[in-house]
SENUGU-37609 format. One record per residue: chain; residue number from 1; x, y, z of N, C-alpha, C in turn; residue in three letters. Coordinates in nm, 3 decimals. Example, Ala and Ser with C-alpha at 12.3 -4.5 7.8 and 13.67 -1.06 7.14 Angstrom:
2
 chaine num    n.px    n.py    n.pz   ca.px   ca.py   ca.pz    c.px    c.py    c.pz residu
      A   1   1.319  -0.569   0.780   1.230  -0.450   0.780   1.320  -0.330   0.780    ALA
      A   2   1.285  -0.225   0.708   1.367  -0.106   0.714   1.290   0.003   0.787    SER
This chain:
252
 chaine num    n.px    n.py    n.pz   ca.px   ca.py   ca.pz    c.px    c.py    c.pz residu
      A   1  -0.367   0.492  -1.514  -0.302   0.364  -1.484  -0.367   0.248  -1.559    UNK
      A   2  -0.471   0.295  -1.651  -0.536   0.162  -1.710  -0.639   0.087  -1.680    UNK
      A   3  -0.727   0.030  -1.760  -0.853  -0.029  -1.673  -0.817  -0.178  -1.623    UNK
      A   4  -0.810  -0.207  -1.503  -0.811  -0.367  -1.482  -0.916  -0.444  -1.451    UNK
      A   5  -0.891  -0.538  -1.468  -0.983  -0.679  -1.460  -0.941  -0.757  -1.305    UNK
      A   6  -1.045  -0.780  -1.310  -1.155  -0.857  -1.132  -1.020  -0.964  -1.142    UNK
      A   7  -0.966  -1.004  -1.060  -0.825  -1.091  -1.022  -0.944  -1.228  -1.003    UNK
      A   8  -0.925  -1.296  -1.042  -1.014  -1.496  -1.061  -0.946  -1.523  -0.879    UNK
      A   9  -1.025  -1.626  -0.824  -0.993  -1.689  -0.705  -0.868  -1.768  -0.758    UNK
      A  10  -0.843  -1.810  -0.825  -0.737  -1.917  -0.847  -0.615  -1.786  -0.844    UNK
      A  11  -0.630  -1.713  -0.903  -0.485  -1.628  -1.006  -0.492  -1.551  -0.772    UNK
      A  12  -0.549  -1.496  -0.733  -0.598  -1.448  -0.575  -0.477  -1.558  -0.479    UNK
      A  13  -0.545  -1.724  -0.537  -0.450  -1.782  -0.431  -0.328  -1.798  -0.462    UNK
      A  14  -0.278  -1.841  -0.626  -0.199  -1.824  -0.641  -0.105  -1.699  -0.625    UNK
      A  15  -0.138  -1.604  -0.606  -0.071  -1.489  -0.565  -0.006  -1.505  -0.432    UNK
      A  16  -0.075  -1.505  -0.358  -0.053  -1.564  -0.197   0.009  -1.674  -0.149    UNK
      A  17  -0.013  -1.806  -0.241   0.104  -1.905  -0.194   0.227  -1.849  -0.251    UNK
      A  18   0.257  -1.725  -0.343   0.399  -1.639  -0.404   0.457  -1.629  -0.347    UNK
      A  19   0.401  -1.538  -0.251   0.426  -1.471  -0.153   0.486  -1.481  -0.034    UNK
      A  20   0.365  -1.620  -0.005   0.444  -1.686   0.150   0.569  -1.747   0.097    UNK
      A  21   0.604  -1.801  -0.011   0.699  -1.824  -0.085   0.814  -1.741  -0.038    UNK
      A  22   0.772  -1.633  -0.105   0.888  -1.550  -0.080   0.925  -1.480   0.023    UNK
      A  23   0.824  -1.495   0.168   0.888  -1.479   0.275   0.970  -1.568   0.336    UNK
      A  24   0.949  -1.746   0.279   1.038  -1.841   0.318   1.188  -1.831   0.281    UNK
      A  25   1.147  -1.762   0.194   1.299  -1.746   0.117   1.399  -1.617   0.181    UNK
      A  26   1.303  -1.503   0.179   1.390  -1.412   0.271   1.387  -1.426   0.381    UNK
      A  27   1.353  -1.512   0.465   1.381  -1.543   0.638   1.487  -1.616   0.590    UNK
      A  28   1.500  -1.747   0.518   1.572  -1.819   0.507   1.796  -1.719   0.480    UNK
      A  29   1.733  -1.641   0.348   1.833  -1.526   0.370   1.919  -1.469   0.489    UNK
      A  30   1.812  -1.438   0.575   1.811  -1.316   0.682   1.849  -1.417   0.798    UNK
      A  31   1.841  -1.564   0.833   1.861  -1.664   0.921   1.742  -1.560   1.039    UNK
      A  32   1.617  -1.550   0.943   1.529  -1.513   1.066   1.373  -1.665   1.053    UNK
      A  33   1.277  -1.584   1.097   1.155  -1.693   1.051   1.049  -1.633   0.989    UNK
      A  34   0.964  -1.672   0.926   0.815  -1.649   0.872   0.723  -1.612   1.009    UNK
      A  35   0.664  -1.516   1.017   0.572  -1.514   1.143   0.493  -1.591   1.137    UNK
      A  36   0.466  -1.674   1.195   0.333  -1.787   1.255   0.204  -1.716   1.278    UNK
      A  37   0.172  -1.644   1.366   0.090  -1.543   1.376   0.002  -1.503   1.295    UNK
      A  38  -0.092  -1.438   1.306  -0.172  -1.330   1.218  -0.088  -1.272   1.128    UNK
      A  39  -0.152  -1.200   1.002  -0.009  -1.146   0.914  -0.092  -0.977   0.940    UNK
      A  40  -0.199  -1.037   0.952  -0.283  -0.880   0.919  -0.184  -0.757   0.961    UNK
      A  41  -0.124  -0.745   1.062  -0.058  -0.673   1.174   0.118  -0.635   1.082    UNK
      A  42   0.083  -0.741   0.930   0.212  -0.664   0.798   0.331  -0.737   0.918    UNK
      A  43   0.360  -0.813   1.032   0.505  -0.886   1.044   0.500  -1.011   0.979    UNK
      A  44   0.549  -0.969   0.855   0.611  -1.126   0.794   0.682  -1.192   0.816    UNK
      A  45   0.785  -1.126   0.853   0.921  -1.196   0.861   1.003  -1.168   0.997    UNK
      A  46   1.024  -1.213   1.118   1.109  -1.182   1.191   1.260  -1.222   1.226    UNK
      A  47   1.354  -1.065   1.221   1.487  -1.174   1.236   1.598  -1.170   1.303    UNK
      A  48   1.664  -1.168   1.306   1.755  -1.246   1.425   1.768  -1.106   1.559    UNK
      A  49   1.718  -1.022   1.524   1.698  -0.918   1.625   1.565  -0.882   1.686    UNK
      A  50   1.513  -0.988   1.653   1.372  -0.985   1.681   1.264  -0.875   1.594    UNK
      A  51   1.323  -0.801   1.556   1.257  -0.687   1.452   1.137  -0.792   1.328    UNK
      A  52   1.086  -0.668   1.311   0.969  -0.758   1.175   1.005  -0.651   1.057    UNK
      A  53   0.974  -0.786   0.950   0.960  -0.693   0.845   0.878  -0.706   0.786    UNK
      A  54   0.826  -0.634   0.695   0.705  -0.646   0.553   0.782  -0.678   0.448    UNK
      A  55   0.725  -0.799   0.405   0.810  -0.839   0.277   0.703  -0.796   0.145    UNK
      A  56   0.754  -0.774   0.078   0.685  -0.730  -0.025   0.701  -0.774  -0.197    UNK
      A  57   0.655  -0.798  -0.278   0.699  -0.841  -0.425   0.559  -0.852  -0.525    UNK
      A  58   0.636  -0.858  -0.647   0.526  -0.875  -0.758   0.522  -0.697  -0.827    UNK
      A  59   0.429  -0.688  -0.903   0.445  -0.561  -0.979   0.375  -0.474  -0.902    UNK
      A  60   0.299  -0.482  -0.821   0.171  -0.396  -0.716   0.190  -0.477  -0.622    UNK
      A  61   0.190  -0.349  -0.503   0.219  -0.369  -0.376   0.102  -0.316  -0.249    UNK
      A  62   0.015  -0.398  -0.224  -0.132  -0.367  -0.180  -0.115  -0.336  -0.059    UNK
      A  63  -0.133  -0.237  -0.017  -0.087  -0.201   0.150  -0.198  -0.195   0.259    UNK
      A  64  -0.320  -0.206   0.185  -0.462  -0.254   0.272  -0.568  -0.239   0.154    UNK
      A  65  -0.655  -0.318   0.212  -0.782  -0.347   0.168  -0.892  -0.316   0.238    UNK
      A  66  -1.000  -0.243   0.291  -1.048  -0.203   0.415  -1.222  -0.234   0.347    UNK
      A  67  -1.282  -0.313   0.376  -1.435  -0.347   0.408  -1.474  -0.189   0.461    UNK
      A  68  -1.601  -0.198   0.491  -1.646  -0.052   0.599  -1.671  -0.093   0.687    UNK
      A  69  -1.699  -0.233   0.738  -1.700  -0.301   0.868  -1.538  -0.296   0.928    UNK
      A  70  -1.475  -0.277   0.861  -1.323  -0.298   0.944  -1.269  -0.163   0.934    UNK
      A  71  -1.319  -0.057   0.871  -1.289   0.058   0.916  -1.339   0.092   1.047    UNK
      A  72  -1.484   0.065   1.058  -1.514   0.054   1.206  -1.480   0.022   1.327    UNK
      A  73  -1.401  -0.102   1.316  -1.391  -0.158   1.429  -1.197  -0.160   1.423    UNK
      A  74  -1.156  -0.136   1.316  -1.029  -0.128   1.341  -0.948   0.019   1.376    UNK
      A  75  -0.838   0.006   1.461  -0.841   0.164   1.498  -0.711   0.215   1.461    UNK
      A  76  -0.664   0.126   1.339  -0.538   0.179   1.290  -0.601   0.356   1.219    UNK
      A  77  -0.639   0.370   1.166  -0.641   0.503   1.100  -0.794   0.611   1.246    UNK
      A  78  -0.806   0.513   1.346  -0.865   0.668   1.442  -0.761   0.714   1.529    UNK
      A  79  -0.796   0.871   1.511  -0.713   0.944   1.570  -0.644   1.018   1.460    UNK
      A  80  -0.670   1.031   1.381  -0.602   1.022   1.278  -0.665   1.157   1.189    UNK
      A  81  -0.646   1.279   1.240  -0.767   1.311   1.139  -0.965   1.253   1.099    UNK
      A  82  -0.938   1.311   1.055  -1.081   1.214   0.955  -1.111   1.126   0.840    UNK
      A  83  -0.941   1.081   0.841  -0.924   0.978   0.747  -0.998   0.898   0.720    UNK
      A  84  -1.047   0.802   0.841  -1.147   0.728   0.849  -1.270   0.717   0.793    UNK
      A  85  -1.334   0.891   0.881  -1.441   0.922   0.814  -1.459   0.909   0.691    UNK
      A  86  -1.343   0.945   0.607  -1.402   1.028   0.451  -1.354   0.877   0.410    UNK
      A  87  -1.276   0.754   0.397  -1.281   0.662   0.340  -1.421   0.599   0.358    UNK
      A  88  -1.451   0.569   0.462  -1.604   0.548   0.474  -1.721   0.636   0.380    UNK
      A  89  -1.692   0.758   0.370  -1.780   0.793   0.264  -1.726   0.759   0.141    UNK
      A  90  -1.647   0.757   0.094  -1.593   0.683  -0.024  -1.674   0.542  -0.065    UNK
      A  91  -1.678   0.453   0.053  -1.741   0.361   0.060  -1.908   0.344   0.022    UNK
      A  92  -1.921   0.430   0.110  -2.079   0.475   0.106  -2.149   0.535  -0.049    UNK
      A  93  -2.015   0.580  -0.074  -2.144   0.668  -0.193  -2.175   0.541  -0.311    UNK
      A  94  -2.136   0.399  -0.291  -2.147   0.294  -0.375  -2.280   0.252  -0.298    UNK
      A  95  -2.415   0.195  -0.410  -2.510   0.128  -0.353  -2.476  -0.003  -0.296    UNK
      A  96  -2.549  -0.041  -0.199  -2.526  -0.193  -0.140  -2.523  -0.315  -0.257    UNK
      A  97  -2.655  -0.308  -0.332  -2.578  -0.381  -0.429  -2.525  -0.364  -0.583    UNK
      A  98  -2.393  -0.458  -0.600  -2.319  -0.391  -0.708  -2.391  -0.397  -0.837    UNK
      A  99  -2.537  -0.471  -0.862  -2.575  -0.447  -0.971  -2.624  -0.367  -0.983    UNK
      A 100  -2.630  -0.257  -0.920  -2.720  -0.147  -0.892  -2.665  -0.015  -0.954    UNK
      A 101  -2.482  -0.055  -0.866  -2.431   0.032  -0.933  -2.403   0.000  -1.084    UNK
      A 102  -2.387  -0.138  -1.102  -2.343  -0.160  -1.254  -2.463  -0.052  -1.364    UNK
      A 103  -2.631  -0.062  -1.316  -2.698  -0.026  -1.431  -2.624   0.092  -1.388    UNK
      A 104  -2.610   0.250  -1.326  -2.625   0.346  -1.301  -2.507   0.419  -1.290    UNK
      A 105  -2.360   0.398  -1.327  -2.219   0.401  -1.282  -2.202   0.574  -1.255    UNK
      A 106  -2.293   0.599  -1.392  -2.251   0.774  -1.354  -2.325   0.823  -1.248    UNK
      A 107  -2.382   0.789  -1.222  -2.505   0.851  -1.061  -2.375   0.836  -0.961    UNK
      A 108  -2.312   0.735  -0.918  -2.220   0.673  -0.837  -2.082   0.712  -0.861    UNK
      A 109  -2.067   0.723  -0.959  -1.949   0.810  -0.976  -1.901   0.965  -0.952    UNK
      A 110  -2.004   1.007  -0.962  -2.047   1.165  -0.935  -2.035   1.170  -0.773    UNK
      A 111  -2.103   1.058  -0.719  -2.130   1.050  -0.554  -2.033   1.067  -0.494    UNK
      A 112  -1.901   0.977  -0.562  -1.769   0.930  -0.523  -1.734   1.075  -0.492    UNK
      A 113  -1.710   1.158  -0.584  -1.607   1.266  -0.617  -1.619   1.339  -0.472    UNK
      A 114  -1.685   1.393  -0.392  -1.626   1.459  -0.306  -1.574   1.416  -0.164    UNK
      A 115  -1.646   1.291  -0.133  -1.561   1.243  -0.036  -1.386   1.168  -0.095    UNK
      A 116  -1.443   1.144  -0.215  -1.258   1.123  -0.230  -1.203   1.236  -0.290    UNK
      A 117  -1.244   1.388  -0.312  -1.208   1.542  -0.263  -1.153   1.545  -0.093    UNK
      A 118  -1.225   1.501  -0.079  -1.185   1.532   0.111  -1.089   1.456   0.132    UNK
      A 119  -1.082   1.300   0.096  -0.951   1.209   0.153  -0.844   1.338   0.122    UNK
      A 120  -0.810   1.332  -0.066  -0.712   1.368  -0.094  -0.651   1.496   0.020    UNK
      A 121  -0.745   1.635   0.083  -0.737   1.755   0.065  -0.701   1.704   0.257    UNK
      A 122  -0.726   1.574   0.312  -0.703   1.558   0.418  -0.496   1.525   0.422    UNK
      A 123  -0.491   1.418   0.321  -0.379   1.352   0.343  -0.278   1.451   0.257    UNK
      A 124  -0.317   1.554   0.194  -0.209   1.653   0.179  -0.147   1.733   0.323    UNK
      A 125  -0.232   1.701   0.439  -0.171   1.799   0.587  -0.052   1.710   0.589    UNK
      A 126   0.026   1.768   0.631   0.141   1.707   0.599   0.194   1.587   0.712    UNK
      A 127   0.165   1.660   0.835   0.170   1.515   0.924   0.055   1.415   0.936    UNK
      A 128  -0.049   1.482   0.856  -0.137   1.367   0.908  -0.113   1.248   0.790    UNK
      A 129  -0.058   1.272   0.688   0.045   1.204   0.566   0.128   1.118   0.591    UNK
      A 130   0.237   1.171   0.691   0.293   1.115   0.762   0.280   0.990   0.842    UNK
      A 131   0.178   1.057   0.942   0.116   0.958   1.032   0.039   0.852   0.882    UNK
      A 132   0.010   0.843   0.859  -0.101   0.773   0.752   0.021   0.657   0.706    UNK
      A 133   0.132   0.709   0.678   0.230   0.596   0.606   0.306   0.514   0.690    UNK
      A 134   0.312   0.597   0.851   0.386   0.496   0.929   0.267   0.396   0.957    UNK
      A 135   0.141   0.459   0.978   0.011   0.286   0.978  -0.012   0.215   0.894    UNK
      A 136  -0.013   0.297   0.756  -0.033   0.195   0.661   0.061   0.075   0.628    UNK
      A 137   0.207   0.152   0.647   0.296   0.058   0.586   0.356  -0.033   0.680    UNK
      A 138   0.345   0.054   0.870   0.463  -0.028   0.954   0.369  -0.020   1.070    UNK
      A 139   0.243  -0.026   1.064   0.133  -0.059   1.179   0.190   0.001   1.264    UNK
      A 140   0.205   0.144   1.278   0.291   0.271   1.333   0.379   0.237   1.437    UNK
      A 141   0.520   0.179   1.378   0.647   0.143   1.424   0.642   0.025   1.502    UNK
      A 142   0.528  -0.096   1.427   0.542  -0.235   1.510   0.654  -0.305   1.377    UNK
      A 143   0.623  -0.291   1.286   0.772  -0.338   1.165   0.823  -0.239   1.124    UNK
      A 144   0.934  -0.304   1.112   1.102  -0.231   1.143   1.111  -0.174   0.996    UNK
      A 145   1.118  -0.275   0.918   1.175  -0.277   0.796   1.053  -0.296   0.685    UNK
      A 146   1.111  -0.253   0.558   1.052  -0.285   0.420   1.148  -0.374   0.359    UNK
      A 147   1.096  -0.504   0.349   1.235  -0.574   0.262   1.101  -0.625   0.100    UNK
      A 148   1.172  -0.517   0.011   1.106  -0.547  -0.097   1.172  -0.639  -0.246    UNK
      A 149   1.128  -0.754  -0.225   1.172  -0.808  -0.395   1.218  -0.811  -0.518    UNK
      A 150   1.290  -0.730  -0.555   1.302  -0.664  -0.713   1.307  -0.791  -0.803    UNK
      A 151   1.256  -0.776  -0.910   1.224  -0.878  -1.007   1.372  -0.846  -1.087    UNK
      A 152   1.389  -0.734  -1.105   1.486  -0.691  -1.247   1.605  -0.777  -1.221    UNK
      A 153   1.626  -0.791  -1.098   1.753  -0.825  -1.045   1.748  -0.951  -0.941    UNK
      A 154   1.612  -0.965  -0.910   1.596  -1.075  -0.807   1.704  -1.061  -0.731    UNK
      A 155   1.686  -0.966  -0.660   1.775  -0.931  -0.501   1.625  -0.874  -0.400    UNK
      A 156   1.672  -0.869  -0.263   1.569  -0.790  -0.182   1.610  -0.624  -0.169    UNK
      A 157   1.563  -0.571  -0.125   1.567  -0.430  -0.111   1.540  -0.386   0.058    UNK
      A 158   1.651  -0.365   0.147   1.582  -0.351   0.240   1.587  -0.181   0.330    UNK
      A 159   1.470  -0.189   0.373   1.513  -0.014   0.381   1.443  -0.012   0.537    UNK
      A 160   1.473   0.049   0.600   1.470   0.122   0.705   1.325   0.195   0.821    UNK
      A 161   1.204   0.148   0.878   1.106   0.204   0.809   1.058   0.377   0.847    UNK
      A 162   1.178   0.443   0.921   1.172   0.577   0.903   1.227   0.631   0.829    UNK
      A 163   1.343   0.563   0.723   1.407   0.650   0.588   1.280   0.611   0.526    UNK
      A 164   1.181   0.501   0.489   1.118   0.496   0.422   0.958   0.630   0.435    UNK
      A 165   0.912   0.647   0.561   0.871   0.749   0.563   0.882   0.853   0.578    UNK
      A 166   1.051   0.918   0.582   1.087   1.022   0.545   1.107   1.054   0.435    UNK
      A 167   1.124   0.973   0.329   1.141   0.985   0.178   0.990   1.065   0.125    UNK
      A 168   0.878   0.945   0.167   0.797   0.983   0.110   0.699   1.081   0.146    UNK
      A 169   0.769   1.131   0.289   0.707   1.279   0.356   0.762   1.408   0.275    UNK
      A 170   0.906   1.375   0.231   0.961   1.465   0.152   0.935   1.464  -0.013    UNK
      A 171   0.926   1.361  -0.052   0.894   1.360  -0.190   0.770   1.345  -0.262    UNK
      A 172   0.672   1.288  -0.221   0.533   1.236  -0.255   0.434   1.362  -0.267    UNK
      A 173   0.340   1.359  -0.402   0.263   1.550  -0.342   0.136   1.426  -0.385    UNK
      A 174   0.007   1.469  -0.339  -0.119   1.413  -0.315  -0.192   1.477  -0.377    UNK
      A 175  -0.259   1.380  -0.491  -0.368   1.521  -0.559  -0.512   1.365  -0.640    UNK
      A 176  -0.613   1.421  -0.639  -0.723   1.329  -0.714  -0.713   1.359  -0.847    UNK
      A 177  -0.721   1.183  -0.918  -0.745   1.173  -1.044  -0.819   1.275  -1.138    UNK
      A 178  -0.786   1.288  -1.247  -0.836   1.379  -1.383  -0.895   1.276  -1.488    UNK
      A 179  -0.982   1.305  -1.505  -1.056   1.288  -1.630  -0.968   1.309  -1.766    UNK
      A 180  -0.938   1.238  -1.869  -0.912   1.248  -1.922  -0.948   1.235  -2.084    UNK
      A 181  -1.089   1.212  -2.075  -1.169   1.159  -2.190  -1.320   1.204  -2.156    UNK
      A 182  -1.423   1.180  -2.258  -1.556   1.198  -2.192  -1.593   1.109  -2.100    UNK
      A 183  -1.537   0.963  -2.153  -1.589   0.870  -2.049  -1.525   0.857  -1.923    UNK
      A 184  -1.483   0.931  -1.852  -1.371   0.908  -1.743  -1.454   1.063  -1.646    UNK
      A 185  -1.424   1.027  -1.549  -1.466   1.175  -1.418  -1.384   1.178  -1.369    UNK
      A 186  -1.385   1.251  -1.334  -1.281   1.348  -1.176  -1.262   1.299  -1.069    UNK
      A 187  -1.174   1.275  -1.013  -1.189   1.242  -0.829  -1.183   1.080  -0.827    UNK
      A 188  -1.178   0.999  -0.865  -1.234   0.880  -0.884  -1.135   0.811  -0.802    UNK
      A 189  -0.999   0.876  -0.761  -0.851   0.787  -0.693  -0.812   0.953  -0.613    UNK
      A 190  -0.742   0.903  -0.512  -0.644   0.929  -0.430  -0.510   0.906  -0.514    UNK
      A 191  -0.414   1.012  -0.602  -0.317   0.966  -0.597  -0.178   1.009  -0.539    UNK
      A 192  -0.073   0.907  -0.599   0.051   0.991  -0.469   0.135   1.005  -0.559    UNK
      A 193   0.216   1.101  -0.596   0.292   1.124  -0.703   0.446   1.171  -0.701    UNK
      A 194   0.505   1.104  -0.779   0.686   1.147  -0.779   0.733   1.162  -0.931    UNK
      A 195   0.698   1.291  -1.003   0.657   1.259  -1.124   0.559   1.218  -1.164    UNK
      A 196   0.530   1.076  -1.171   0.459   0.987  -1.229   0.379   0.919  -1.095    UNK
      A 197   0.262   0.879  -1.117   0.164   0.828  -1.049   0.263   0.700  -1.018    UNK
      A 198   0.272   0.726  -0.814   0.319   0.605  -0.806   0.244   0.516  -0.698    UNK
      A 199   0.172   0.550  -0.663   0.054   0.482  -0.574  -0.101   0.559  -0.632    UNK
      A 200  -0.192   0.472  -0.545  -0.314   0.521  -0.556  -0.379   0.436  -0.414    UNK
      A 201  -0.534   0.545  -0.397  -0.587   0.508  -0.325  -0.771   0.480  -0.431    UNK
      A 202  -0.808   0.376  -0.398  -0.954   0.364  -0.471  -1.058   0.257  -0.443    UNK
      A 203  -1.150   0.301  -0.496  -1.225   0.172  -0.430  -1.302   0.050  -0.520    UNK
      A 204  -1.267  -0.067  -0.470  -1.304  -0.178  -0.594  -1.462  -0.135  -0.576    UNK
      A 205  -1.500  -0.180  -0.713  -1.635  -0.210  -0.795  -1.602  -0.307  -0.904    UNK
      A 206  -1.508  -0.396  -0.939  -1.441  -0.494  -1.056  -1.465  -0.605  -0.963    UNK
      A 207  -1.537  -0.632  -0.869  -1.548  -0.786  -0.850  -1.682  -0.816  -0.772    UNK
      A 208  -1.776  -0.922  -0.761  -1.860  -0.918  -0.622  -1.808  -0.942  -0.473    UNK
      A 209  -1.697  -1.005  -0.506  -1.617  -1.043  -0.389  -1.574  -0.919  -0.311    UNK
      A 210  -1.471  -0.836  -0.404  -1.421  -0.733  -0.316  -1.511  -0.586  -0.300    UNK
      A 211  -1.647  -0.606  -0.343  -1.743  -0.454  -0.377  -1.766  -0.398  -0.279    UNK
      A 212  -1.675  -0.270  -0.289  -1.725  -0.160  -0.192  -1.596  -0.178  -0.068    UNK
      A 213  -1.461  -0.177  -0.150  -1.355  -0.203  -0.033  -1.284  -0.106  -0.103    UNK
      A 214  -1.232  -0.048   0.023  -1.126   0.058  -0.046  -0.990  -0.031  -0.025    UNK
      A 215  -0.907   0.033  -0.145  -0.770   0.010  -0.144  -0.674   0.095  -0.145    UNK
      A 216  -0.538   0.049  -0.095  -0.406   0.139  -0.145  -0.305   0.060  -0.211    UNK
      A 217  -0.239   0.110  -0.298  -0.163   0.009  -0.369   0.006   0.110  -0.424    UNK
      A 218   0.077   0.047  -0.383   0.195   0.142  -0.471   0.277   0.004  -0.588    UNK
      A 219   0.343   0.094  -0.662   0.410   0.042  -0.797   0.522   0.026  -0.704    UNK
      A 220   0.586  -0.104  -0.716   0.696  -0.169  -0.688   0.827  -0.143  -0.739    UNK
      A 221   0.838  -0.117  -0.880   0.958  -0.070  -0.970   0.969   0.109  -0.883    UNK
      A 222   0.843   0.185  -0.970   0.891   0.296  -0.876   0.917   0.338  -0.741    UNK
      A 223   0.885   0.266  -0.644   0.851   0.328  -0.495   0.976   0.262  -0.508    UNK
      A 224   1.051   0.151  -0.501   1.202   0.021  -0.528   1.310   0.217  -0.573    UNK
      A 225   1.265   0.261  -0.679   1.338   0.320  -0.771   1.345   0.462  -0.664    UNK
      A 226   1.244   0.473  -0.614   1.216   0.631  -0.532   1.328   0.658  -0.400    UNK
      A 227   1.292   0.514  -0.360   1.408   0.471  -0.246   1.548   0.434  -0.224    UNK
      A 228   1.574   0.399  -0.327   1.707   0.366  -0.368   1.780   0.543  -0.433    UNK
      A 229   1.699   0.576  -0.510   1.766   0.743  -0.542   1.778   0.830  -0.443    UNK
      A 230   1.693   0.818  -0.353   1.685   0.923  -0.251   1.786   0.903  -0.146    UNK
      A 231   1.789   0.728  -0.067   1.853   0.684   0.036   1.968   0.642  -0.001    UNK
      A 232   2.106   0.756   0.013   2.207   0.736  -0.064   2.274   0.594  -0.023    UNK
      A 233   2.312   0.609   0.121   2.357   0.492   0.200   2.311   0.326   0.138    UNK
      A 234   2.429   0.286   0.126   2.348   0.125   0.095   2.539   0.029   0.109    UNK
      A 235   2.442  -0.087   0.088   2.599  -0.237   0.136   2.517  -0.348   0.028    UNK
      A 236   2.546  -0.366  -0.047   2.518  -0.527  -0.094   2.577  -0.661  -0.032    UNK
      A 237   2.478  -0.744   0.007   2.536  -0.856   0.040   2.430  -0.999  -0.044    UNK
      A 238   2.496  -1.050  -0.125   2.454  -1.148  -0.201   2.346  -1.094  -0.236    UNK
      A 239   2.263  -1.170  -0.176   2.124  -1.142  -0.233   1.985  -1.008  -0.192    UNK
      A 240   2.100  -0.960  -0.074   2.012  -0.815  -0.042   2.096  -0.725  -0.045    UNK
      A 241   2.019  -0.636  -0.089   2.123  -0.477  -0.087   2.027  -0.423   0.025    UNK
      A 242   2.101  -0.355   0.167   2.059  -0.269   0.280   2.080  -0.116   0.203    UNK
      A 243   1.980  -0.036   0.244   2.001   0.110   0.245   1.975   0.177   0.344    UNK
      A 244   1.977   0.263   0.361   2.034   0.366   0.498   2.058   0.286   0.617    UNK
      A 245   1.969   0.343   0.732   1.994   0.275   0.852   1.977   0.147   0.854    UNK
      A 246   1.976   0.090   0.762   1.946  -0.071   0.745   2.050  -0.136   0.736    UNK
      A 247   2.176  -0.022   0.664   2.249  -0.089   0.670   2.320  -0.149   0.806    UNK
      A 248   2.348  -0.060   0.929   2.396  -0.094   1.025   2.318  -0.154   1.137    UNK
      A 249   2.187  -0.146   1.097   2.075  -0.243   1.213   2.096  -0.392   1.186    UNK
      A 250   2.062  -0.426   1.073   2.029  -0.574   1.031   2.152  -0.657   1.011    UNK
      A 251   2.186  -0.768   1.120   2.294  -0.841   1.122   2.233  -0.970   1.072    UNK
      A 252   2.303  -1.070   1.039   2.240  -1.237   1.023   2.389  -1.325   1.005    UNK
């Protein structure tokens, strides 16, 4: 997927005032509102049925960010397998501080590889996969919906959020990154694949700010593209196209 660069605080906020942006705009759509509230909990948008949705946009679509202090104390992923656990070792096998790892990357990289062996070899069980996408994505059935952004077309995308985790219970296979050069190792990501790498799971070391946080992130064009092929059902209306059960839930 390419090497990236540490995101600047400015380019960080500007991302985020986008965003709330563009939940003003799809409440405004939907004749629902922006949640007031905490967002952590992914309800952006609530609407006229009281339902929430996750609004989503931009080219990467970040579906958590997890400290190892908030793996702790947060209990979206216990119960869960040992999901938990092995992201936490993921975490762990990075020294406390990042210049530490900067002199030494291959010591730490090597460390990485088998607890992110274990994520992957966990989230291939197939329900515990399952379970993993209804928390990650719909804080397990507190939002309704995925209403995602498309740039190509600047329309929303709104889907359903059990066609959305039935799609990707049926289509998605789970396997860790390959080396592909001398300078590159094994194991280094969690990825999720439809064809082509369309999410990943990994953990920053590109910033001091975010060091030693795991992430998940899916591609917007494809996961947009995964959902729309699969979920035949759909209605366009102006500026959103509904697919499957979305279409007949969401009134405004």
């Amino acid at each position: 997927m390419g090497r990236k660069r540490a995101m600047t605080s400015e380019q960080a906020s500007f991302k985020k005032l986008r965003g709330h942006a563009l939940e003003r705009t799809f409440a405004t759509i939907i004749q629902g509102e922006v949640n007031a509230g905490d967002q952590k909990d992914k309800k952006d948008v609530i609407d006229k049925q009281h339902n929430a949705h996750s609004v989503k946009g931009g080219t990467w679509w970040q579906i958590f960010l997890y400290s190892r202090s908030r793996l702790i104390k947060n209990t979206v992923f216990q119960g869960l397998g040992n999901i938990s656990q092995h992201m936490i070792g993921c975490i762990d096998a990075f020294p406390i501080n990042r210049e530490d790892y900067l002199s030494n990357k291959h010591t730490y990289k090597i460390k990485l590889q088998e607890p992110m062996r274990l994520l992957a070899t966990e989230l291939q069980e197939k329900t515990i996969f399952k379970a993993f996408i209804s928390k990650a994505f719909f804080n397990a059935g507190e939002v309704r919906y995925l209403s995602a952004y498309r740039e190509a077309d600047e329309k929303f995308y709104i889907f359903w959020h059990d066609d959305v985790i039935e799609t990707f219970f049926e289509c998605l296979t789970i396997e860790n990154s390959k080396a592909y050069n001398p300078s590159q190792y094994d194991c280094q990501k969690v990825l999720f694949k439809y064809g082509n790498n369309i999410a990943e799971i990994e953990i920053r070391t590109d910033s001091p700010v975010h060091y030693k946080q795991i992430k998940c992130r899916f591609n917007a064009e494809q996961t947009i593209s995964l959902l729309t092929e699969r979920i035949q059902l759909y209605e366009r209306r102006n500026e959103v196209v509904l697919y499957g059960r979305a279409v007949n839930r969401l009134s405004y």
